[in-house]
Each structure stands twice: as C-alpha cells, then as structure tokens.
N, C-alpha and C positions, 0 to 999 in steps of 0.2 A: 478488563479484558485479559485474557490468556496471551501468556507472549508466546510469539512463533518460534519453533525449535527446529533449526536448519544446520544439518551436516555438510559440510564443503564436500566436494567431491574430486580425484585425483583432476579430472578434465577441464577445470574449473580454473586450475592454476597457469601461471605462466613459465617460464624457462627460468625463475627464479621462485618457482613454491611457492609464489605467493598470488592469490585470486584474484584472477584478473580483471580488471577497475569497472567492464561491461557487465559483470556477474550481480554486481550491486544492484543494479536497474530492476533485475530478473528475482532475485532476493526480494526487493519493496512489493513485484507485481505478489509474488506468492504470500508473502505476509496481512498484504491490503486484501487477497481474495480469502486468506484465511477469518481475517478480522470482521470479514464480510457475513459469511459461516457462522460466528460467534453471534454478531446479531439477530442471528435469525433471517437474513433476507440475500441469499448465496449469489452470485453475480450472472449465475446460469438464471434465476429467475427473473433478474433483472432484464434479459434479455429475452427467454419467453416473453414478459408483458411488452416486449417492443422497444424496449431505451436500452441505448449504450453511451457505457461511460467511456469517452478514450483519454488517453493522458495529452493535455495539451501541455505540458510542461514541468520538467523534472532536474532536480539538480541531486548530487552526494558528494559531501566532502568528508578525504578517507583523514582518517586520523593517524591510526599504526592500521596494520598487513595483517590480511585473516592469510594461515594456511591451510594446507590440507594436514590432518583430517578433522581439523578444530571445527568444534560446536558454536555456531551464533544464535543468539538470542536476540531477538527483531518483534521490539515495541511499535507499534502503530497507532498514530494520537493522529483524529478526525479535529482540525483545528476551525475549519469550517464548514458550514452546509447550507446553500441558499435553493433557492428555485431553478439558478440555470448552471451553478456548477458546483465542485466541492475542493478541498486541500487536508492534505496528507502531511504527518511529518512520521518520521523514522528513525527511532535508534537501535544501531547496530552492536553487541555486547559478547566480548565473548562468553557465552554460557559459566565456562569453570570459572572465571576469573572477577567476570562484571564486568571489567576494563571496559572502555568507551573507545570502539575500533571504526564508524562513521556513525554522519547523521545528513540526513537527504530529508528530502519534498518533492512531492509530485501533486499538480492539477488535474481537475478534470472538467469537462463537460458532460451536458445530457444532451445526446443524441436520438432520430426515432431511425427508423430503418432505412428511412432516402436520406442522412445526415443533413436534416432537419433540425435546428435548435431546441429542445421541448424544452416545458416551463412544466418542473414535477408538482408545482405546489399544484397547479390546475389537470396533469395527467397521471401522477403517481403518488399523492400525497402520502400514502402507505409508507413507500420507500422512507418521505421525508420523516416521517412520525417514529420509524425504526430505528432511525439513525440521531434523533434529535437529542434522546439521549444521552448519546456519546461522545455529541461536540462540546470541546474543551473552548471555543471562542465563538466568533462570529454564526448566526444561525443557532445557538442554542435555544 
C-alpha cells in the first residue's frame, strides 16, 4: 500500500507549535479513508451499498511532537477483518526523517442504515474479498 502523505497545517498546532494530540485521530480517519481508495472499494461506496463503518474504539500514543510545517508519513496495516467488525493499526513518520513520531488503532463495526449490526460475509461479501487481501492477521 501507498503510504499517506500529510502536511500539518499552521491550525493544527497548539500554543507550543506542536500538533495538537486531537489531530491524530483526524490523521488515522484520512489515512484509513485513503487506504480505502487504494483498494479499490472508497468508503463513499461503502455507504451507497447501505453499511457504515463507525469507529467503536481508538487509541494513539505520541512518541516525539510533529510541527508545523512537517511532513507525516501515515502507514495503515488492516490487522483484522471478520464478518461483523474490523482493526486498524497506524504508524506515524516523519516523511524527511522516518523517525517514528506515534502509533494508534482504531475499531470498527458494520452498521446498515437504522444502526443495525450487519454480518458482511452474508451482505457485502465483496467489501470482505477486497479487503481480504490486505489483512496482516486475523481474517486473512
């Protein structure tokens, strides 16, 4: 997979230049919707067919301080994918350097449109066959 290339932005930081610890969250969502992109199956279609995926659960721990106007480089590793949910991990890099500046995980669920539990193997098995590829662990 292509890693995400993300430029910090002045707005992004706090009262000490350094990005503020909520921006990470916001970092994994665009990295996970890019990563999305790459497989071929974009999170917007996801949704057309009726399922959402929402984060039931997300952690990041910062290493060293991205500034502005540093370049991060945001690996996204599919560690699982089952029927009724899936798991994300995340490393955070600075582009010039490699340095290892966080690493997080975020859950999910499949939801249908009345946040309904769906089971993809029996509604969207597509999704699962696109993604089946890419998992590094469980559900490969």
């Amino acid at each position: 997979m292509k890693t995400y290339l993300r430029t910090v932005n002045y707005y992004e930081t706090d009262k000490m230049g350094v990005v503020h610890h909520s921006n990470y969250i916001r970092y994994f969502e665009e990295a996970r919707t890019y990563f999305m992109e790459q497989v071929g199956y974009p999170y917007e279609r996801l949704e057309r067919e009726g399922i959402m995926s929402p984060v039931i659960g997300i952690s990041c721990e910062y290493k060293k301080p991205v500034h502005y106007p540093d370049t991060v480089a945001i690996d996204v590793h599919l560690v699982s994918m089952g029927k009724f949910r899936c798991a994300f991990r995340y490393e955070v890099r600075d582009a010039a350097t490699g340095e290892l500046r966080a690493v997080g995980s975020s859950q999910h669920c499949y939801l249908d449109g009345k946040g309904g539990i769906v089971n993809l193997e029996r509604v969207n098995p597509a999704f699962l066959a696109a993604f089946a590829p890419e998992c590094e662990g469980e559900g490969k």
